[in-house]
C-alpha positions in Angstrom: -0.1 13.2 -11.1 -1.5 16.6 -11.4 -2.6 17.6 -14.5 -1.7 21.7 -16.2 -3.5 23.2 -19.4 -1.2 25.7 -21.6 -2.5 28.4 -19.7 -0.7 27.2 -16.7 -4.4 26.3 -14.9 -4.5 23.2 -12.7 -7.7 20.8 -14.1 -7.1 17.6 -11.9 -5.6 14.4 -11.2 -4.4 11.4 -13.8 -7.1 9.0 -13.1 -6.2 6.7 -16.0 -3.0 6.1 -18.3 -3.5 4.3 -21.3 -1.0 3.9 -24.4 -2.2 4.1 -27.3 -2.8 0.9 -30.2 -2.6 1.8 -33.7 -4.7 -1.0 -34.7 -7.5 -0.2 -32.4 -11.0 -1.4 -33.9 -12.7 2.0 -34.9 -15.5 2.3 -33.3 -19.1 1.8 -34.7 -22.9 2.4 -34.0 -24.2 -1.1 -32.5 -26.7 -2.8 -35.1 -30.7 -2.5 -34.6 -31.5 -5.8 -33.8 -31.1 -7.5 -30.8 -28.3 -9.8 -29.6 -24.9 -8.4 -30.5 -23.0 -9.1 -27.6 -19.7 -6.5 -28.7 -22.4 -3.6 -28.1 -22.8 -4.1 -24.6 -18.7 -4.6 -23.7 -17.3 -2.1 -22.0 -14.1 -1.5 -19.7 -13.5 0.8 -17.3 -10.5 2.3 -19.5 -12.7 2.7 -22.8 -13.2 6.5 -22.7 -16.8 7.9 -21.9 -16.7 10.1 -24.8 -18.8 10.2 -28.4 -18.0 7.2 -30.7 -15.4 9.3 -32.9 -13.2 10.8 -30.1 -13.1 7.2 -28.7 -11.4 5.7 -31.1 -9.2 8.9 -31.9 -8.6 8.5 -28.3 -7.8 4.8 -28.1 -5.1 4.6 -31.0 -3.0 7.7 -30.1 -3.4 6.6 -26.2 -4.6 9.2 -23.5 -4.8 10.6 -19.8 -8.0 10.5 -18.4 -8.1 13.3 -15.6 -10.8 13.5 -12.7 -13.2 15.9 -12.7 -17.0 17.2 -13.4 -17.1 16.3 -16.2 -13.9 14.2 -16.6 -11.4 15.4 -19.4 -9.3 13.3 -22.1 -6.1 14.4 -22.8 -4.7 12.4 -26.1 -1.3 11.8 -26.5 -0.4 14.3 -28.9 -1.6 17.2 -26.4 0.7 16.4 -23.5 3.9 18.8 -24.0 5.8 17.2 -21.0 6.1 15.1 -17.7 8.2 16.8 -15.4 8.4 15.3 -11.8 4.8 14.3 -11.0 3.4 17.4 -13.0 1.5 16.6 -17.1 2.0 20.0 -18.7 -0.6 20.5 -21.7 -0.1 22.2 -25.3 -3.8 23.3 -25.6 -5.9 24.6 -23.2 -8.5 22.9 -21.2 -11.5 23.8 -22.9 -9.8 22.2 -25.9 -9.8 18.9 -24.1 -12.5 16.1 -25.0 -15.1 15.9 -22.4 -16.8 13.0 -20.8 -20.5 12.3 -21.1 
């Protein structure tokens, strides 16, 4: 699906879809010390972003659309899906970017 900022700009492609889980773990700086095997898990589908707008991004669910960088769209900033077009409310320097 091709992805539109409020300013009517094309920005990419949906790579990923994921819904959103109010009772996802907020995410935490991995201890000091060796051996904690949670701070090496990752998937695919966890957003590349700072640890903040990760876990904004994982409750409220989010878009993540191809590009250089890539860009997060969360939920909340999609203001329709009409045929196989995302429309944006904000534009897309207002959009999380990935690292």
């Amino acid at each position: 699906m091709r992805v539109v900022d409020a300013t009517g700009a094309e920005i990419g492609r949906v790579a990923v879809s994921r819904p959103g889980d109010p009772n996802a773990v907020t995410v935490q700086a991995p201890p000091d010390g060796p051996g904690d095997a949670l701070s090496e898990v990752s998937t695919p589908a966890t957003p590349d972003v700072p640890p903040d707008a990760a876990a904004r991004l994982l409750r409220a669910g989010y878009l993540r659309v191809d590009g250089t960088p890539d860009r997060y769209v969360a939920a909340d900033q999609i203001a329709e899906v009409t045929g196989d077009v995302v429309l944006l409310k904000v534009r897309t320097d207002q959009l999380t970017s990935g690292r």
